[in-house]
PDB file of the backbone (N, CA, C, O) and the ligand in Angstrom, with CONECT records:
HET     ZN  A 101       1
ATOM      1  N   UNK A   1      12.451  -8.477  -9.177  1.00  0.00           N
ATOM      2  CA  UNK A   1      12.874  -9.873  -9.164  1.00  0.00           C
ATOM      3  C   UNK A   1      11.666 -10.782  -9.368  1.00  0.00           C
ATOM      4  O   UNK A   1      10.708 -10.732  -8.597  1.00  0.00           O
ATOM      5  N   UNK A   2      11.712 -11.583 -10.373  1.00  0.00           N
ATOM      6  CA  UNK A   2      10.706 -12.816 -10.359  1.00  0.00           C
ATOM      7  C   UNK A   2      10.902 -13.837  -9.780  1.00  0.00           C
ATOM      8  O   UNK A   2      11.965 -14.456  -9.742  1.00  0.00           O
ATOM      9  N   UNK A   3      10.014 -14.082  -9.333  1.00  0.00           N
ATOM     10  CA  UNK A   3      10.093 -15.645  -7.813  1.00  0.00           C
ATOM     11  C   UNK A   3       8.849 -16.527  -8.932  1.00  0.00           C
ATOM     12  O   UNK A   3       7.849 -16.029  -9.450  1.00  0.00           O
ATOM     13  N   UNK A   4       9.193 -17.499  -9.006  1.00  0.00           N
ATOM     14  CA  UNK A   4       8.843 -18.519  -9.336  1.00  0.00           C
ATOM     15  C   UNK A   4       7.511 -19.123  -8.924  1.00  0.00           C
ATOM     16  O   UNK A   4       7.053 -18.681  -7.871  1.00  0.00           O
ATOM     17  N   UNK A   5       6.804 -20.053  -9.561  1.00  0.00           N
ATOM     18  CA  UNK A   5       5.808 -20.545  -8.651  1.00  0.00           C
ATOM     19  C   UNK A   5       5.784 -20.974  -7.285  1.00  0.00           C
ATOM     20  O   UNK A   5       5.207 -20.519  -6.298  1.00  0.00           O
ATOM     21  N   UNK A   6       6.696 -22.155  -7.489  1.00  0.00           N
ATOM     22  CA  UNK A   6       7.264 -22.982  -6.167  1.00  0.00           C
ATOM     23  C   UNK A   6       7.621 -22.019  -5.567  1.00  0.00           C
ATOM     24  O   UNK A   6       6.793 -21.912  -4.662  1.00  0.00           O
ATOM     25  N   UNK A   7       8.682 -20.837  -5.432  1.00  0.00           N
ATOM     26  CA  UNK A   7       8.810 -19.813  -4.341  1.00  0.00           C
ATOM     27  C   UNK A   7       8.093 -19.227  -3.776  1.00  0.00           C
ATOM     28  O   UNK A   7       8.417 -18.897  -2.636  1.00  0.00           O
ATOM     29  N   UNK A   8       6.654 -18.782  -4.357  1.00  0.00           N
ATOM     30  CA  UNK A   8       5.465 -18.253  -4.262  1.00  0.00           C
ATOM     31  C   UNK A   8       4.921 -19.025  -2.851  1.00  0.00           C
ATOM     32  O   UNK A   8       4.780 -18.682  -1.677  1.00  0.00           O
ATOM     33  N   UNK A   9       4.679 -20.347  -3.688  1.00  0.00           N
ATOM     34  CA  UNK A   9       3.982 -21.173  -2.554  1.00  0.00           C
ATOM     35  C   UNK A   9       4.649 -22.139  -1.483  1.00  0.00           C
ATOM     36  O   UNK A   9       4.098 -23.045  -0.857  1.00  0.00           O
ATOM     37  N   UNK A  10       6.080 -21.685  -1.423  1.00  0.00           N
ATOM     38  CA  UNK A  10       6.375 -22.128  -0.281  1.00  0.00           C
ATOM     39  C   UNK A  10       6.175 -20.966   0.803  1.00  0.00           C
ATOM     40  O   UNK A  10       5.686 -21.108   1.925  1.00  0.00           O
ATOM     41  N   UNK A  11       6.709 -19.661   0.165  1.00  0.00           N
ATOM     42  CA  UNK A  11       6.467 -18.677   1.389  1.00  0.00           C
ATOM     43  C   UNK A  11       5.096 -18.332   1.686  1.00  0.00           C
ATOM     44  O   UNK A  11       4.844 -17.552   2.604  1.00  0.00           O
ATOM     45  N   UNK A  12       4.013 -18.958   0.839  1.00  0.00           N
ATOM     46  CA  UNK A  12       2.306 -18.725   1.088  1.00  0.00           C
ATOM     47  C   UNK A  12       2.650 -19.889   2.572  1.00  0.00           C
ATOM     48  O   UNK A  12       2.296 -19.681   3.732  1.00  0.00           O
ATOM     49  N   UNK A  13       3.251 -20.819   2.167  1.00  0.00           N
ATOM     50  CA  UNK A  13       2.988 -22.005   3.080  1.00  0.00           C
ATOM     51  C   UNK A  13       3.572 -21.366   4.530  1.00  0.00           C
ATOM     52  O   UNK A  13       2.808 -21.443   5.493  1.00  0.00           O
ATOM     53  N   UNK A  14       4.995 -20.691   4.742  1.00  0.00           N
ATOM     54  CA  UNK A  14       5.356 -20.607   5.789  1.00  0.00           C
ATOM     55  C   UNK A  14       4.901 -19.017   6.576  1.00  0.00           C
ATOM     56  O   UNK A  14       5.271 -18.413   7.583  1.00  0.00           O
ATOM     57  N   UNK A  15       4.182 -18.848   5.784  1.00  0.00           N
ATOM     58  CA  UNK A  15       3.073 -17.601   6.116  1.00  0.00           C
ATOM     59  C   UNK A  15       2.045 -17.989   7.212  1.00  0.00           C
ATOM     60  O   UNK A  15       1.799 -17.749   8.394  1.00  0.00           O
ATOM     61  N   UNK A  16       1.587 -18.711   6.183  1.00  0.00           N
ATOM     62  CA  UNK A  16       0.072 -19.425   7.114  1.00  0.00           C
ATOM     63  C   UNK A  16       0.518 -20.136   7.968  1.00  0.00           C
ATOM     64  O   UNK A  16      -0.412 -20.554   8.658  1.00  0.00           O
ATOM     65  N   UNK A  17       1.710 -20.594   8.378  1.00  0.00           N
ATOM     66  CA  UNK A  17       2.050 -20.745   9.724  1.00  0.00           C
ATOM     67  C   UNK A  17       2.567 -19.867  10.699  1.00  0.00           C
ATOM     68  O   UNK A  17       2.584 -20.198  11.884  1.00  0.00           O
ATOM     69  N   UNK A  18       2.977 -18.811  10.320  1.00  0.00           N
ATOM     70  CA  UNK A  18       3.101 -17.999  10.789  1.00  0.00           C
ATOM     71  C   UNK A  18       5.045 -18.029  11.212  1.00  0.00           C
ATOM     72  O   UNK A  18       5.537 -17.454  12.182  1.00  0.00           O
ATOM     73  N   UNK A  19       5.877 -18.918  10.098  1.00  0.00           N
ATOM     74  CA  UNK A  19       7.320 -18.650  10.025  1.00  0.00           C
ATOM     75  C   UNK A  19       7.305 -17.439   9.664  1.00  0.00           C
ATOM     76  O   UNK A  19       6.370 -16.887   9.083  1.00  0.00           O
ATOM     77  N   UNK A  20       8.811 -16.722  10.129  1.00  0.00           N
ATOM     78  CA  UNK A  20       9.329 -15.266   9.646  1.00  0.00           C
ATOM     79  C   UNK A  20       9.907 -16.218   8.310  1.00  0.00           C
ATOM     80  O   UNK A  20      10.372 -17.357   8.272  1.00  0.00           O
ATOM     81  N   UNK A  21       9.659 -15.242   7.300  1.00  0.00           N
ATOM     82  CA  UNK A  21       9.850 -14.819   6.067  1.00  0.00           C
ATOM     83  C   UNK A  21      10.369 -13.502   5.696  1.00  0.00           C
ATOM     84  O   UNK A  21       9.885 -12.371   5.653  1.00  0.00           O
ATOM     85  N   UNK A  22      11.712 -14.106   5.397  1.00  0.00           N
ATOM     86  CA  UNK A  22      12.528 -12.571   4.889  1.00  0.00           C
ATOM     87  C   UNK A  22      11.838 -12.032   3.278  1.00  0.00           C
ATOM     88  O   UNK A  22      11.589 -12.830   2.374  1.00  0.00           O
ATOM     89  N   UNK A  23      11.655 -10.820   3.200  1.00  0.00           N
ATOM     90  CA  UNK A  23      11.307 -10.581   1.899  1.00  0.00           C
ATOM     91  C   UNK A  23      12.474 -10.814   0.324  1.00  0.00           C
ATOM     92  O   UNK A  23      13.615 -10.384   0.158  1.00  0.00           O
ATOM     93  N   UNK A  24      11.976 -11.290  -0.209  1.00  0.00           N
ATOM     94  CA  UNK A  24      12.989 -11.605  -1.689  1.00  0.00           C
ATOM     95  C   UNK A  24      12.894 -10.448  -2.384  1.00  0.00           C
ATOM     96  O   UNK A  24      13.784 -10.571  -3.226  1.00  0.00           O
ATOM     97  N   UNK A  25      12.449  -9.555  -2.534  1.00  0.00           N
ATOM     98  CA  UNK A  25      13.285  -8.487  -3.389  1.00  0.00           C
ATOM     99  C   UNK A  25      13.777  -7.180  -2.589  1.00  0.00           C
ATOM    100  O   UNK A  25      14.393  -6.266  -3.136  1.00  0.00           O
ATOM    101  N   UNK A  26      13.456  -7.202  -1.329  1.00  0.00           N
ATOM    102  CA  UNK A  26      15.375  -5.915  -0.865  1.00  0.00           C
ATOM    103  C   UNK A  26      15.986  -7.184   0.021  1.00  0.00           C
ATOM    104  O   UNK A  26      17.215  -7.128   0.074  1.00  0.00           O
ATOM    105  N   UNK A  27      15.555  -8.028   0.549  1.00  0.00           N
ATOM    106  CA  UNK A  27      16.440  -9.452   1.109  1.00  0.00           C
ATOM    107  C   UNK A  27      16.826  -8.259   2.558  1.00  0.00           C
ATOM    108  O   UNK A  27      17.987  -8.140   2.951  1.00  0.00           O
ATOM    109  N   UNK A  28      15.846  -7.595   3.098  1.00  0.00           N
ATOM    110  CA  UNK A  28      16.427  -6.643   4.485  1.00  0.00           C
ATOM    111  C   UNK A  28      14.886  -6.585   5.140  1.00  0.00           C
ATOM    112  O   UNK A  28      14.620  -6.182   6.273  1.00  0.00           O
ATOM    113  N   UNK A  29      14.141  -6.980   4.359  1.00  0.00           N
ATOM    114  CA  UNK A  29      12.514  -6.623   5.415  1.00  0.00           C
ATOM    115  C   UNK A  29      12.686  -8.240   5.605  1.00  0.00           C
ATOM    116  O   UNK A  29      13.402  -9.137   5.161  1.00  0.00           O
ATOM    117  N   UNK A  30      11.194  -8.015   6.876  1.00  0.00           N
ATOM    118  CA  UNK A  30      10.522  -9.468   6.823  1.00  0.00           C
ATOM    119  C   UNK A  30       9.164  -9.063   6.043  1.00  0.00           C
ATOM    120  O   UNK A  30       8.975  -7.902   5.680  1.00  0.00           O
ATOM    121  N   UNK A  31       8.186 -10.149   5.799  1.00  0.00           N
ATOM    122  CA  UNK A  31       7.126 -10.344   5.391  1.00  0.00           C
ATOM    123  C   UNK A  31       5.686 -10.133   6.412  1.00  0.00           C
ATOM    124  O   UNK A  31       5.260 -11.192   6.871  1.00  0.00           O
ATOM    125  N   UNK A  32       5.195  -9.330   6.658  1.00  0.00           N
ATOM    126  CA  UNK A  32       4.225  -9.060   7.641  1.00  0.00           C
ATOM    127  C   UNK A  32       3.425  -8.944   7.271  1.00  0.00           C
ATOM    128  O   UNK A  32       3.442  -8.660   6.073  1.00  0.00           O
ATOM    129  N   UNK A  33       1.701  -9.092   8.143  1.00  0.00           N
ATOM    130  CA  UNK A  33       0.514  -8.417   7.719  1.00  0.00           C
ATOM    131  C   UNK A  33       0.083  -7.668   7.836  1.00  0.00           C
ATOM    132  O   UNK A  33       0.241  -7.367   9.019  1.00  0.00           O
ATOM    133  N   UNK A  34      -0.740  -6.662   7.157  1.00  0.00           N
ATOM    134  CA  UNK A  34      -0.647  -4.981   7.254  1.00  0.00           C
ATOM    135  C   UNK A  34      -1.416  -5.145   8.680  1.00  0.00           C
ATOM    136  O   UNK A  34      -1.025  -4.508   9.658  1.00  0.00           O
ATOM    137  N   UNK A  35      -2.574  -6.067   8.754  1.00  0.00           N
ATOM    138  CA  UNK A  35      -3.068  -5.584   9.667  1.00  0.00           C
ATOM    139  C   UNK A  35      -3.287  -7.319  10.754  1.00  0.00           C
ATOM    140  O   UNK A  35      -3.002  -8.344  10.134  1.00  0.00           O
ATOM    141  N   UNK A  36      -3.680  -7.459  11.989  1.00  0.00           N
ATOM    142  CA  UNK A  36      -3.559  -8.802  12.215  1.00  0.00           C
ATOM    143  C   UNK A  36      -4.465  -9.703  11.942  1.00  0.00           C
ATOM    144  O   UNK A  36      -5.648  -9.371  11.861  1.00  0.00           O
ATOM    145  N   UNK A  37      -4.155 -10.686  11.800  1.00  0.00           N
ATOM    146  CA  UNK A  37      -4.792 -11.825  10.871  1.00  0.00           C
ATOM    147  C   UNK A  37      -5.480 -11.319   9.631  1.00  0.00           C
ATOM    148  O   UNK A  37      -6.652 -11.675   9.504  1.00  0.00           O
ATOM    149  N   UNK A  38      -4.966 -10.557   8.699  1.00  0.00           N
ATOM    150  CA  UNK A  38      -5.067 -10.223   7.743  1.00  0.00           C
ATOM    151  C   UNK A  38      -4.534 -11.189   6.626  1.00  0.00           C
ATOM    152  O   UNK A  38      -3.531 -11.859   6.873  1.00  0.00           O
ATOM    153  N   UNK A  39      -5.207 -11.301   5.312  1.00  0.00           N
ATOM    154  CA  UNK A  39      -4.455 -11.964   4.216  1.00  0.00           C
ATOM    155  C   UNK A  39      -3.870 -11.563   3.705  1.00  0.00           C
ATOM    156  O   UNK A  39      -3.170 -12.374   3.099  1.00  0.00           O
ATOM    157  N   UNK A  40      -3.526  -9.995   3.400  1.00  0.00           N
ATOM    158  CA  UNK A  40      -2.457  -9.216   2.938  1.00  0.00           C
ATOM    159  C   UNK A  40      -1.377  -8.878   3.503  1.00  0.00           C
ATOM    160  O   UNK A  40      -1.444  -8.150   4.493  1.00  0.00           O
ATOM    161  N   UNK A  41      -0.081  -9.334   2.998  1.00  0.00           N
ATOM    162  CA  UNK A  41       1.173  -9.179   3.592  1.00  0.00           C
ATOM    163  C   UNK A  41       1.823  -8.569   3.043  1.00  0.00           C
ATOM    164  O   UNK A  41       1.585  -8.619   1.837  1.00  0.00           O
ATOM    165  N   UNK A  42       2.787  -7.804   3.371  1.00  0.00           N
ATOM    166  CA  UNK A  42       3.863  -6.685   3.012  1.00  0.00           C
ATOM    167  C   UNK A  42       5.474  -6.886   3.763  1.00  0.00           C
ATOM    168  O   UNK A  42       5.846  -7.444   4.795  1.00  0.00           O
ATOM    169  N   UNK A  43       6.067  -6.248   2.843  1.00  0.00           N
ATOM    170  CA  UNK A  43       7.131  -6.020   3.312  1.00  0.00           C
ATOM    171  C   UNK A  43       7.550  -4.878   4.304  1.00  0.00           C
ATOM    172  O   UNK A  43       7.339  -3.717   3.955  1.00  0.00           O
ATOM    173  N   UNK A  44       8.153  -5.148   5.571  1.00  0.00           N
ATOM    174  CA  UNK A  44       8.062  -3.870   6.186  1.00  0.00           C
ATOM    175  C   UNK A  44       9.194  -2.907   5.950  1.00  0.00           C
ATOM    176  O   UNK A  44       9.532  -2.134   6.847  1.00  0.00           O
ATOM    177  N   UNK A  45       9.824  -2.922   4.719  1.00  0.00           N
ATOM    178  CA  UNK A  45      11.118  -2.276   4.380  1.00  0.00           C
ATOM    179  C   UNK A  45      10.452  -1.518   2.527  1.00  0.00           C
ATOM    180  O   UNK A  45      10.260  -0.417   2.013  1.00  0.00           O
ATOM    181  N   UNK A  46      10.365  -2.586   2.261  1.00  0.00           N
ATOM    182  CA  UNK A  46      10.277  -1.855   0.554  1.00  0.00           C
ATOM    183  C   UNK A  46       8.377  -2.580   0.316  1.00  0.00           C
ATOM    184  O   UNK A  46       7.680  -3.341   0.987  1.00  0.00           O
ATOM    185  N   UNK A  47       8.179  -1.836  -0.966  1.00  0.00           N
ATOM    186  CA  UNK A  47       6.787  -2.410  -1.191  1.00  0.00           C
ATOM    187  C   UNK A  47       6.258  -3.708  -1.589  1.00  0.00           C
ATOM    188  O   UNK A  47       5.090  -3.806  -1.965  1.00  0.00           O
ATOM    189  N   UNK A  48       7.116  -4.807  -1.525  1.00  0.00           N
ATOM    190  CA  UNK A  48       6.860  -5.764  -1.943  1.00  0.00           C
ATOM    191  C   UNK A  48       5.696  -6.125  -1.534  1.00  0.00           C
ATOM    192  O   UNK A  48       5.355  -5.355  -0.636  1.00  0.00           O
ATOM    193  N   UNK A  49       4.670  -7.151  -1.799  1.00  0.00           N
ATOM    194  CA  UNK A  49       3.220  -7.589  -1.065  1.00  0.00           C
ATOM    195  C   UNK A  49       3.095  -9.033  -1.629  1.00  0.00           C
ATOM    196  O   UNK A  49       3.714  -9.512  -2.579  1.00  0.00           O
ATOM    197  N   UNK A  50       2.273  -9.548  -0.934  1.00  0.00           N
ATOM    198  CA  UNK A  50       1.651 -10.909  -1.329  1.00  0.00           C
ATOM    199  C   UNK A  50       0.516 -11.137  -0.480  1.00  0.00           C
ATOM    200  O   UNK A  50       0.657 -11.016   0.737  1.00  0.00           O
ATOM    201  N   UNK A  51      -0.672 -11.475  -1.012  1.00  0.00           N
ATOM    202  CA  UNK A  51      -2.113 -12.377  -0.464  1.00  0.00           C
ATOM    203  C   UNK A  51      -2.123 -13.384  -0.542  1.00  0.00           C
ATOM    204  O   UNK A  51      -1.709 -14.053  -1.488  1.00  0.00           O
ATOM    205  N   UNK A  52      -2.811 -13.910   0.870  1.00  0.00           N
ATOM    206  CA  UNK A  52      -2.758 -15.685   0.927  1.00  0.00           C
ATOM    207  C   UNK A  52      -4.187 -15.255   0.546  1.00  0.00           C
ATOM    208  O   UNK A  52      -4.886 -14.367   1.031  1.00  0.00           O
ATOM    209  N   UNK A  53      -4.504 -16.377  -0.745  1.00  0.00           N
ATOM    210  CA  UNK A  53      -6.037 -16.216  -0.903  1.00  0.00           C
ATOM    211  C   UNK A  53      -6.114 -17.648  -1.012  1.00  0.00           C
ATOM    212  O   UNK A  53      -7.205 -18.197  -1.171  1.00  0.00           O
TER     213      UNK A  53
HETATM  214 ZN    ZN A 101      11.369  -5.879   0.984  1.00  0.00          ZN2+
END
């Protein structure tokens, strides 16, 4: 699934606050960081990922 810019950077935005974020491509994980306070986030269901850089 392609997410858009604006989708990109709203969930960068509610990241760095630390909102739950469901993942957009299985729509069944949330969005987590592999490790804590890490910039790399994952899905904890399928491989999806994203870096707040
Ligand atoms: Zn997922």
């Amino acid at each position: 699934m392609e997410m858009s810019n604006k989708e990109i950077g709203d969930m960068i935005r509610k990241l760095r606050k630390g909102e739950l974020v469901h993942c957009p491509q299985c729509e069944k994980g949330v969005i987590v960081p592999k490790k804590p306070n890490e910039i790399h986030f994952r899905c904890n269901v399928c491989d999806f990922a994203i870096n707040l850089d």
